[in-house]
C-alpha positions in Angstrom: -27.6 -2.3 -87.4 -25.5 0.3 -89.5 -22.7 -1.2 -91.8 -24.6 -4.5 -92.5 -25.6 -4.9 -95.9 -29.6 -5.3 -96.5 -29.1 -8.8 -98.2 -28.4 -10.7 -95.3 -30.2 -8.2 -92.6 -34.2 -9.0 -94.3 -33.4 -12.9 -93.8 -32.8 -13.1 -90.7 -35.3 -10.6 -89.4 -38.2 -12.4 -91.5 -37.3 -16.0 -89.3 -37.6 -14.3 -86.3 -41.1 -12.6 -87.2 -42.5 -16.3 -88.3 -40.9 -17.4 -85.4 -42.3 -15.2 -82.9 -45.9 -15.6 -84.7 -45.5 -19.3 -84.4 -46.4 -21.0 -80.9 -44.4 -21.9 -78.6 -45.6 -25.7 -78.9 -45.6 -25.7 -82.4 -42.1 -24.6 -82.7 -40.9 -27.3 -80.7 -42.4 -30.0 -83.1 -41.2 -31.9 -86.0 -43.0 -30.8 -88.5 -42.4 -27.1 -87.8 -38.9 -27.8 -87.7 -39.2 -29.5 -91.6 -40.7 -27.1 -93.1 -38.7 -25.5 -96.2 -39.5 -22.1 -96.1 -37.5 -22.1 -92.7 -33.8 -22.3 -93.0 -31.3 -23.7 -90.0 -28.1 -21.8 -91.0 -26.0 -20.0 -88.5 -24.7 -16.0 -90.0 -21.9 -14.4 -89.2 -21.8 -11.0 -89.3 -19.1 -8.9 -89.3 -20.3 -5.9 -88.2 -20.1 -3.7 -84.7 -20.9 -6.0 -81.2 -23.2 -3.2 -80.7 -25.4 -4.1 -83.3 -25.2 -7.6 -82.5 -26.4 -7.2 -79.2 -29.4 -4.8 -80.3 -30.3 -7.3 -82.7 -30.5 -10.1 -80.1 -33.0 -7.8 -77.8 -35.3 -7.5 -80.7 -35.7 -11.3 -81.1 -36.5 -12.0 -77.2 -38.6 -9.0 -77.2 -40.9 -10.8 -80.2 -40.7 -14.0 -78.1 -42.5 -13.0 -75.0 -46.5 -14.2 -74.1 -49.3 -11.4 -73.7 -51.2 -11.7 -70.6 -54.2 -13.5 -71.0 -57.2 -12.3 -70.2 -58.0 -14.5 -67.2 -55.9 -13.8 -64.9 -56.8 -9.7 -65.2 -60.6 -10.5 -64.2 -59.6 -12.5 -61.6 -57.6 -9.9 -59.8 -60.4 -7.3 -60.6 -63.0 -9.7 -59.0 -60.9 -10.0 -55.6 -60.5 -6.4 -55.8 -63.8 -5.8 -55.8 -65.2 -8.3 -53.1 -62.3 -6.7 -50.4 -64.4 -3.5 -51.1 -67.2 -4.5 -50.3 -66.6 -6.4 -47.6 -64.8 -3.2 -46.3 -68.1 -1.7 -46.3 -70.4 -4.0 -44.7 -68.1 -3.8 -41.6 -67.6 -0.5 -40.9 -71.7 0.7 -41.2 -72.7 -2.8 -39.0 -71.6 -1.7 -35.4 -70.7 -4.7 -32.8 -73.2 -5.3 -29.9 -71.7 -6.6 -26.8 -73.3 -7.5 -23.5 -69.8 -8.1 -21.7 -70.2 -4.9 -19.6 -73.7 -5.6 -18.0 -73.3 -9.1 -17.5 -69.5 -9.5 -15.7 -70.0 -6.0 -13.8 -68.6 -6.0 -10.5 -68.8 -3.6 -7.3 -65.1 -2.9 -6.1 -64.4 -4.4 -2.2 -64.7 -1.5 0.7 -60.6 -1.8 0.8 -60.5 -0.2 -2.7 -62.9 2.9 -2.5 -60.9 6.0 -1.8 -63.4 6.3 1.8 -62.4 2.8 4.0 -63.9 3.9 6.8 -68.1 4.5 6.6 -68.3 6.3 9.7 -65.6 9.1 9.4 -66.6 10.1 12.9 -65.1 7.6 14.6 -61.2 7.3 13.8 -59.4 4.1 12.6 -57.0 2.2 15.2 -53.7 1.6 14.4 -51.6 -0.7 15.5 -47.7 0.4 17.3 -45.1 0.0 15.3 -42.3 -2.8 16.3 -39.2 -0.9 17.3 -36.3 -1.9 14.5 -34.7 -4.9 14.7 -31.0 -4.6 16.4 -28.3 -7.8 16.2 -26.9 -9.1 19.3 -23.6 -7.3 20.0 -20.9 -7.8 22.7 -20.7 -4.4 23.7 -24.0 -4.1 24.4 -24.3 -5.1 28.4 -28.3 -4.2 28.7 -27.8 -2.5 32.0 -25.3 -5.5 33.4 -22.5 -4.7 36.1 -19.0 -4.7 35.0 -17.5 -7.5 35.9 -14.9 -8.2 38.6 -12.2 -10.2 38.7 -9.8 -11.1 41.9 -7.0 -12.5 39.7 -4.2 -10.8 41.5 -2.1 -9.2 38.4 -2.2 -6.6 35.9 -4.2 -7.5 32.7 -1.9 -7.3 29.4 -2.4 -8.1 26.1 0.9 -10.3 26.1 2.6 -11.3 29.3 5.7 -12.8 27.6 6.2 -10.0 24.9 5.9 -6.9 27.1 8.4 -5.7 29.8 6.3 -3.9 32.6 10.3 -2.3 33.5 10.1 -0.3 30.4 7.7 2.7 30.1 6.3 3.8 27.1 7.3 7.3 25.8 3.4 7.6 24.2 0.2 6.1 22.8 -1.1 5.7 19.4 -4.5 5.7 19.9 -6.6 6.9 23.0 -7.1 4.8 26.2 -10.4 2.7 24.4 -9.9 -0.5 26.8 -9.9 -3.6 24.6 -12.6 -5.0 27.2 -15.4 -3.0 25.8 -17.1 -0.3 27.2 -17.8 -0.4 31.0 -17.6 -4.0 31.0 -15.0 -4.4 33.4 -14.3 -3.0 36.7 -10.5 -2.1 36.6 -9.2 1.3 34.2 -7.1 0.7 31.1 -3.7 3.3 31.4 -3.5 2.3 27.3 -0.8 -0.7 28.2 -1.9 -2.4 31.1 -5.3 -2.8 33.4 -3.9 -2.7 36.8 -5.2 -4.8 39.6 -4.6 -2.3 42.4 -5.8 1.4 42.1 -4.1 3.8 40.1 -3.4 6.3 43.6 -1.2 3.2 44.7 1.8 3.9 42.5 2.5 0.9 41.8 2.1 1.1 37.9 3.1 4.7 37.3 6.5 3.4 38.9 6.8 0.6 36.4 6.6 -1.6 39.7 4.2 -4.5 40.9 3.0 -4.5 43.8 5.0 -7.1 46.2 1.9 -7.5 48.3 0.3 -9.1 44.4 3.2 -11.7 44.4 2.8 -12.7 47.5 -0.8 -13.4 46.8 -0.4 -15.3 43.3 1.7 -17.5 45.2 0.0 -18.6 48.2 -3.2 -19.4 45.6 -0.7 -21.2 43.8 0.4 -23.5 45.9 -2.6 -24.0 47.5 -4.3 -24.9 43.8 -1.4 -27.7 43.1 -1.0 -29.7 46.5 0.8 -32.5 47.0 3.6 -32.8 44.0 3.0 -35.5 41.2 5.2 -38.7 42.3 6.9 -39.5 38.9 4.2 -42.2 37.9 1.4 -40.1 38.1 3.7 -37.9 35.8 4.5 -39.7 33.3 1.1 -41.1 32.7 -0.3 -37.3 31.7 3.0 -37.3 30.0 2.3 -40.2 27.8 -1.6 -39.1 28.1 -1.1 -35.8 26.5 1.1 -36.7 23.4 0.0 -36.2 19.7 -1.1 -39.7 19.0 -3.4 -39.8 21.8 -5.3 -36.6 22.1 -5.6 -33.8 19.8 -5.5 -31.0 23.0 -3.4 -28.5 22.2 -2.5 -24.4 22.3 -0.5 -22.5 19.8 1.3 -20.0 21.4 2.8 -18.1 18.5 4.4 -14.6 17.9 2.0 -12.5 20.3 3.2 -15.1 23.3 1.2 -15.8 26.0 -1.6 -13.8 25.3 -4.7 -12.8 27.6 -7.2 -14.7 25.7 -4.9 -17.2 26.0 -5.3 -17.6 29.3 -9.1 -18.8 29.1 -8.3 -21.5 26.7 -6.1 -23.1 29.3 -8.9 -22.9 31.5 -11.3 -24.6 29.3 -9.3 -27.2 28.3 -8.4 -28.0 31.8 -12.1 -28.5 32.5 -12.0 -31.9 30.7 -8.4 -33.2 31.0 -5.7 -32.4 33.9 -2.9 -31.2 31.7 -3.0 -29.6 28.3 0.1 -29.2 25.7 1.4 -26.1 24.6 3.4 -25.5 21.5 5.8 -22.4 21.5 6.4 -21.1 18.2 8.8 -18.1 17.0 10.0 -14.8 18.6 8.8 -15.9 22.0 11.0 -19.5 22.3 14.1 -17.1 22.3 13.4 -17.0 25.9 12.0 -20.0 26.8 12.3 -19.6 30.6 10.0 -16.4 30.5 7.3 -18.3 28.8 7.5 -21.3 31.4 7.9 -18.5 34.3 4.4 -16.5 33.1 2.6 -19.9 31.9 3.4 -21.2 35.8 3.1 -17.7 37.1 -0.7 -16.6 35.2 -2.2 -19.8 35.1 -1.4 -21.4 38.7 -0.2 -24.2 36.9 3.0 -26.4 36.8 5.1 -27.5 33.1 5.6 -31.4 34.3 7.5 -32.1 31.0 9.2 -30.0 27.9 11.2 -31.1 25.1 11.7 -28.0 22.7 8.9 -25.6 22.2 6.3 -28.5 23.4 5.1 -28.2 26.9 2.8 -30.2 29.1 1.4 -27.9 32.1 -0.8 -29.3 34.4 -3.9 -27.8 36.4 -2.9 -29.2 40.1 -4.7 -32.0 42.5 -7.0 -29.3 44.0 -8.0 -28.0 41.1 -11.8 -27.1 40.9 -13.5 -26.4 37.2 -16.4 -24.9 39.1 -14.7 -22.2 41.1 -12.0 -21.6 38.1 -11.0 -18.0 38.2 -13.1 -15.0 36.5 -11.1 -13.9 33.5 -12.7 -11.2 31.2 -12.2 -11.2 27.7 -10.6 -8.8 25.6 -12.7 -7.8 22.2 -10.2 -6.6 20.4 -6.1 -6.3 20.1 -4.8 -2.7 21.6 -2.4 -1.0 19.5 0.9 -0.9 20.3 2.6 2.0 22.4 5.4 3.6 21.2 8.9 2.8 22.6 12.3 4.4 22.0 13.8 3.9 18.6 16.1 0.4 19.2 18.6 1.7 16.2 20.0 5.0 16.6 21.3 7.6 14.1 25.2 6.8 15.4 26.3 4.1 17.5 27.4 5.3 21.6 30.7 5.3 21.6 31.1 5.8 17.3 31.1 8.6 14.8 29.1 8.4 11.8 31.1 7.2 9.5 32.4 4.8 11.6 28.4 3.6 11.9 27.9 3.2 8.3 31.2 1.7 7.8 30.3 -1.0 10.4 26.6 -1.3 8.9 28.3 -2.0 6.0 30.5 -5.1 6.8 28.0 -6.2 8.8 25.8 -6.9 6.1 28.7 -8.9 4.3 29.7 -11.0 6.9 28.8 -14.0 6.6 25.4 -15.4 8.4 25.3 -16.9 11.4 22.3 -19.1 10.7 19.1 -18.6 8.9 15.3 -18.1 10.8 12.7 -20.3 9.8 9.3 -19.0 10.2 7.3 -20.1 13.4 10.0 -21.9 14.2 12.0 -23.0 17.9 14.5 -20.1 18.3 15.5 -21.3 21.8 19.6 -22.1 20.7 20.2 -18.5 19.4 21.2 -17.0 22.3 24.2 -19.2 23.0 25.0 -19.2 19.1 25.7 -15.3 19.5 27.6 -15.6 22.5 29.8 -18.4 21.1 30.5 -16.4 17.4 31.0 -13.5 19.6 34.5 -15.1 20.6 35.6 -15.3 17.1 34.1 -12.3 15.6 32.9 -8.9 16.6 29.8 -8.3 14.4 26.9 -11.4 13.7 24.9 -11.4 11.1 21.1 -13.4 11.2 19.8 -13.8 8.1 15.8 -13.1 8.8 14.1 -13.4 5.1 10.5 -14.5 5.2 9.9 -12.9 8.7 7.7 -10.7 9.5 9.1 -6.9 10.2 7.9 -6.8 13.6 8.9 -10.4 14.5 12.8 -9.4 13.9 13.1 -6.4 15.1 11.5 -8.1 18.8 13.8 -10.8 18.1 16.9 -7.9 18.1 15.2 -6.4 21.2 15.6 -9.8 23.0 19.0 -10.6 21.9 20.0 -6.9 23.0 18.6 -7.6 26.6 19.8 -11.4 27.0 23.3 -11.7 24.9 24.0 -8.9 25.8 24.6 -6.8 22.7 24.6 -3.8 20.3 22.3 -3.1 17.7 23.7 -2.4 14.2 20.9 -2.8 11.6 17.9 -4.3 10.4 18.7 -3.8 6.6 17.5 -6.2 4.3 15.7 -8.4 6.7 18.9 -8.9 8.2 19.7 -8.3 11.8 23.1 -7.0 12.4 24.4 -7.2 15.9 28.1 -5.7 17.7 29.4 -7.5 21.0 31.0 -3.5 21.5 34.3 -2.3 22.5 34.5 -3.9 25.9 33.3 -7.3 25.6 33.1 -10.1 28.7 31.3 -13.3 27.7 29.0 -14.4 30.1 27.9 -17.5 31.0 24.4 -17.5 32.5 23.2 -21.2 32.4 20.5 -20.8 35.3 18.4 -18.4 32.5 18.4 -21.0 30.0 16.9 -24.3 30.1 18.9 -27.5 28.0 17.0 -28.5 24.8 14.8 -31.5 27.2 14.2 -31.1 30.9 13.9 -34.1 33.3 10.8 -33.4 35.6 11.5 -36.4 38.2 11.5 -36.4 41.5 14.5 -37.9 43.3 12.6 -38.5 46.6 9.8 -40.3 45.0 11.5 -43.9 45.0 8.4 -46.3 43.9 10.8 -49.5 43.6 10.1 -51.4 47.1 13.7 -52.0 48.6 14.5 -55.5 50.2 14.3 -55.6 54.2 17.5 -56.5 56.0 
């Protein structure tokens, strides 16, 4: 409180002395605050803030209670009753009699000796041998099974050429029948019905003694022809708004499998439909040849890639044929390359000059997926007469579904394989072309199955 002067520092420090003397209580009423000796006047002092605040420290300090004397003998009595209460406990020990009166004698299972009589050895019972899931290749001791349909077994009837040979395999000869499960030996393409010592196979050649064979149980499973009533009542039977009935046969063809779902179906209902799909409707009469040919059957009515085949009048579900089933789908063998390095008859640069403007002409037509396929052989031949090069614009198709669909159009046009760029299949009529017209291997766009000798309308007698 430097550089104040004394006159008006020993005022203001004598009203805070009386004040902090003074109760609290006291202070706060009237006549304390009338008293003359105290003065209400606010100083100002000029001085350093330092000072100021010192000053103001002094005055609170002055203003606090002491403790009162109660509240420290308090504390000291608590203090002193947890101490002895501390004491009492720890020399009185607990008695408990929890021990004597719940104790228990363990069960014989427990003690470390189960058996009393060690003499005489415990009897165990034989384990059950692990559990194993039912599995198909698991025949329990069976016989293969034999089956007297007279052709070779293949995975696809209408998408395999028994005339072309294989140039190797890509996986070893596992037959797709399973393990000893069938009685005939799988060459890694086919399962041929005649011995392998025959020759018949190895040639590439069936056996003409097999046709003869199919045919005779053909014709002796169908009988008497349909008149064209009977016809066109499983006609209008086996449509889409009446029965649900129906086989898919898609991009493998006329598969194996296939062959047992006819089967079944004809063991409620004397004619089933078929729906061709894709690759295998670009030759339409090789799918009705090996449905008619594999099944024993006759087609009684097609209009597109929808057939009606029918089972025959003596036609026995009982005594249908044994037809194995195959577990799993072989890999295919490996064939020669369709698309050479140069083109017979071209150099190279002549080949990639034709690849070339093939892939800019402009395209024929453009493949739907899974869809009828059976005008696209005529289409070729008829561009063919204005242009030498076609182009089929194959986007969305599988890779293996156009390059069989260039395989087929090489064998039937026939034709010269450009490219398969782009999903694009590029095809040359060659240097010497000759249309051909071949209308006896394709079928019109709807078939009429009637026969002219059935007449059913009653003529007048002269």
């Amino acid at each position: 409180m430097e550089g104040l002067p004394k006159a008006k520092v020993l005022p203001v420090l004598e009203k805070v002395m009386t004040a902090a003397s003074v109760p609290h209580k006291l202070q706060s009423s009237p006549v304390f605050l009338k008293r003359p000796s105290v003065e209400r006047k606010r100083y100002s002092f000029t001085g350093n803030r330092g000072s100021t605040k010192m000053f103001i420290f002094i005055a609170r300090t002055y203003r606090r209670k002491p403790p009162s004397l109660s509240l420290f003998f308090t504390r000291h009595h608590l203090s002193s009753f947890s101490t002895t209460t501390t004491t009492t406990t720890t020399t009185t020990p607990l008695s408990s009699n929890l021990h004597t009166k719940y104790s228990f004698k363990p069960p014989l299972s427990l003690d470390q000796n189960p058996n009393p009589n060690p003499k005489t050895p415990t009897t165990k019972k034989p384990q059950k041998p692990p559990y194993r899931p039912p599995s198909s290749l698991d025949r329990g001791g069976a016989k293969p099974v034999r089956s007297d349909l007279p052709f070779d077994f293949r995975f696809s009837y209408t998408e395999s050429n028994p005339d072309v040979r294989p140039i190797g395999l890509r996986e070893p000869k596992y037959s797709p029948f399973g393990p000893d499960r069938l009685d005939r030996v799988w060459t890694g393409v086919c399962a041929p019905a005649v011995e392998l010592r025959v020759g018949s196979v190895e040639d590439g050649k069936e056996d003409s003694k097999l046709e003869e064979k199919r045919k005779k149980m053909r014709e002796k499973t169908l009988g008497e022809p349909l008149t064209n009533a009977e016809r066109k009542a499983l006609v209008d039977r086996c449509q889409s708004p009446r029965t649900k009935r129906q086989i898919n046969l898609g991009r493998d063809g006329l598969t194996h499998n296939m062959l047992n779902d006819i089967h079944n179906h004809w063991k409620h209902t004397e004619a089933v439909r078929v729906k061709c799909m894709g690759v295998p409707t670009v030759d339409m009469k090789n799918v009705c040849t090996q449905l008619e040919d594999k099944t024993f059957g006759k087609i009684i009515h097609r209009h597109g890639g929808l057939l009606i085949l029918y089972r025959g009048r003596n036609y026995i579900p009982k005594k249908r044929p044994v037809i194995p089933l195959m577990l799993w789908k072989p890999h295919e063998p490996v064939y020669p390359r369709l698309i050479k390095t140069t083109i017979d008859g071209l150099s190279i640069e002549e080949t990639k000059g034709m690849r070339k403007k093939g892939l800019a002409v402009p395209a024929l037509t453009k493949l739907a997926k899974n869809g009828y396929y059976g005008s696209l052989v005529p289409m070729v031949r008829d561009a063919f007469l204005a242009s030498e090069l076609v182009r089929i614009d194959c986007q969305g198709l599988e890779k293996s579904d156009y390059k069989k669909l260039g395989c087929k159009l090489r064998d039937l046009v026939p034709c010269v394989l450009v490219t398969f760029d782009k999903e694009q299949v590029v095809v040359w009529r060659g240097k010497d072309y000759t249309p051909t017209v071949d209308d006896d291997h394709f079928f019109t766009v709807r078939d009429s199955f009637d026969n002219p000798r059935d007449d059913l309308v009653s003529r007048p007698e002269h």
